[in-house]
N, C-alpha and C positions, 0 to 999 in steps of 0.2 A: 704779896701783890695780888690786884684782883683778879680772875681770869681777862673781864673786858678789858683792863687797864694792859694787863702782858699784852694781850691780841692788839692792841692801836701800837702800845711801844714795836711790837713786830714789824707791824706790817709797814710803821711811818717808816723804821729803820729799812726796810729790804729794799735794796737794787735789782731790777732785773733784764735783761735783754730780751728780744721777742723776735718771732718771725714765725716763716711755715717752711717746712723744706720742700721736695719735689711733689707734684702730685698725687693723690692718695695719702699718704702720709704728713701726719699734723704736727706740730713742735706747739709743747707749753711750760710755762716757766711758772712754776709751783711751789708755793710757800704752805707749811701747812703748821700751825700752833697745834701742839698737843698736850693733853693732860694724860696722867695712868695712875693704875697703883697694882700693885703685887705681891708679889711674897719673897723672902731673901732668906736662902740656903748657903751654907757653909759646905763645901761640898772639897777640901781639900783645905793645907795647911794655909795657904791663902792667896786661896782659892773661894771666890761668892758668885751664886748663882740669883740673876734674879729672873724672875720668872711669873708674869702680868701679862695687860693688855693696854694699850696709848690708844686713845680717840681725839680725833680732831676735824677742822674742815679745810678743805683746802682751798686754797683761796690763788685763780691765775692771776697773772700781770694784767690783763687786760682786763678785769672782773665781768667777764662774758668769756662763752664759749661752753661744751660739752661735759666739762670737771667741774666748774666751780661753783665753789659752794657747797660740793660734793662731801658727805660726812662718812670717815676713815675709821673703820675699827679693825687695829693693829694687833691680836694676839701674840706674842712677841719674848722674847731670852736673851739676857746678856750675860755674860760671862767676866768676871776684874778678876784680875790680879791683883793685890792689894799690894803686894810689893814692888810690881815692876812701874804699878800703875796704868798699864795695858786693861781693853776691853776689847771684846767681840760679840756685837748681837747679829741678832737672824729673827724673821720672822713671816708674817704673811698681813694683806690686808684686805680688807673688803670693804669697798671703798663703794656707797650706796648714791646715785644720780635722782634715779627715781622707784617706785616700789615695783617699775618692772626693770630696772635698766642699773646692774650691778656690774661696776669691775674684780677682776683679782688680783693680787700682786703676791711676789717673792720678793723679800730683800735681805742685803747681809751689810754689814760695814762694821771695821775694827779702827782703833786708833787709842787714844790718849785716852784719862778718864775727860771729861766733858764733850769732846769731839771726836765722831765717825764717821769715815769715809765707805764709801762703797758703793752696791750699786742696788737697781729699784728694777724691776722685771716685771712688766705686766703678763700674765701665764691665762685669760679669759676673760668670760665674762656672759649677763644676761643680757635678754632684748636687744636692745640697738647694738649693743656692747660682743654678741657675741663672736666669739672668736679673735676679738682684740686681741694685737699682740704689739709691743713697743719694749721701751728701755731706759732711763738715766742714771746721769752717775748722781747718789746720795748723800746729802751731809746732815749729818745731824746733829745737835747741841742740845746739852743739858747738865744739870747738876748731879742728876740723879746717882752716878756711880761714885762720885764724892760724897753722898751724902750715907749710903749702905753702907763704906767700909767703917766694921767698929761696929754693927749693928746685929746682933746674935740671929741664931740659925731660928729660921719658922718667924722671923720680924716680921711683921708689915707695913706696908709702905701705902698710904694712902692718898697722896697728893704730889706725885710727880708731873711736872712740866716739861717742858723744851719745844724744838724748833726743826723740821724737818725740811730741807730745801731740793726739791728737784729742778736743776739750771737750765735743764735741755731734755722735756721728758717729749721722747720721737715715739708715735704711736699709729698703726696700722689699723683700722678696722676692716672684715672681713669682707672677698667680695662681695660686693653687694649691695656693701652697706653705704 
């Protein structure tokens, strides 16, 4: 599938809810398509590590506002089991607004292979952004860990996708700002 063609199936597909919570602090409901590629380590009996980076943009409900459109680059680790079928990633993002005005994030979420739950931490940021601090919980979908098991140690992976959803991403900017 083509990138542009994934990104319309997305985004036709996504539901989202909206609103602001109390003053000062902003609520946005975040859709973000991504692509990656990496490298995939055998790092136990089965046990696979893989270990890349996902870019994507993120895209609010309201296609306006302070993120959107906002382009993510995810350095990023997942961890499968190959037998239980279990995964856990973790990673960071930098998430670029404009060439003065950058977020950061943490994130973690385990679950199934195709689907991760978890949560999305924004920890800073540059210009307008800085000293943001906020929070949502994270879902994420992909094929990707289905498709590494069975795939020898030092592979690489050059065309990974999927779908990253923040439902209720609550975020503070510092005073001030």
């Amino acid at each position: 599938m083509t990138r542009h063609r994934t990104r319309t199936l997305l985004l036709a597909g996504a539901v989202f809810l909206g609103g602001t919570a109390q003053a000062g602090e902003k609520t946005l409901n975040v859709i973000m398509p991504w692509e990656g590629e990496g490298s995939i380590h055998v790092v136990g009996e089965e046990k696979i590590l893989f270990s890349g980076e996902f870019n994507g943009i993120m895209y609010v409900e309201k296609a306006s506002g302070e993120l959107d459109t906002a382009f993510a680059k995810c350095p990023a680790q997942q961890e499968i089991n190959a037998s239980s079928r279990q995964a856990s990633a973790r990673g960071h993002c930098n998430i670029t607004v404009s060439s003065d005005d950058t977020v950061f994030a943490e994130w973690k979420c385990d679950g199934e292979l195709g689907a991760c739950k978890g949560t999305f931490t924004l920890t800073g940021g540059t210009g307008r952004f800085k000293g943001v601090s906020g929070s949502s919980e994270l879902l994420v979908r992909s094929v990707l860990s289905q498709v590494v098991i069975g795939m020898g140690d030092g592979s690489i992976v050059r065309a990974a996708s999927g779908l990253a959803v923040l439902p209720e991403l609550k975020y503070t900017l510092a005073a001030g700002e």
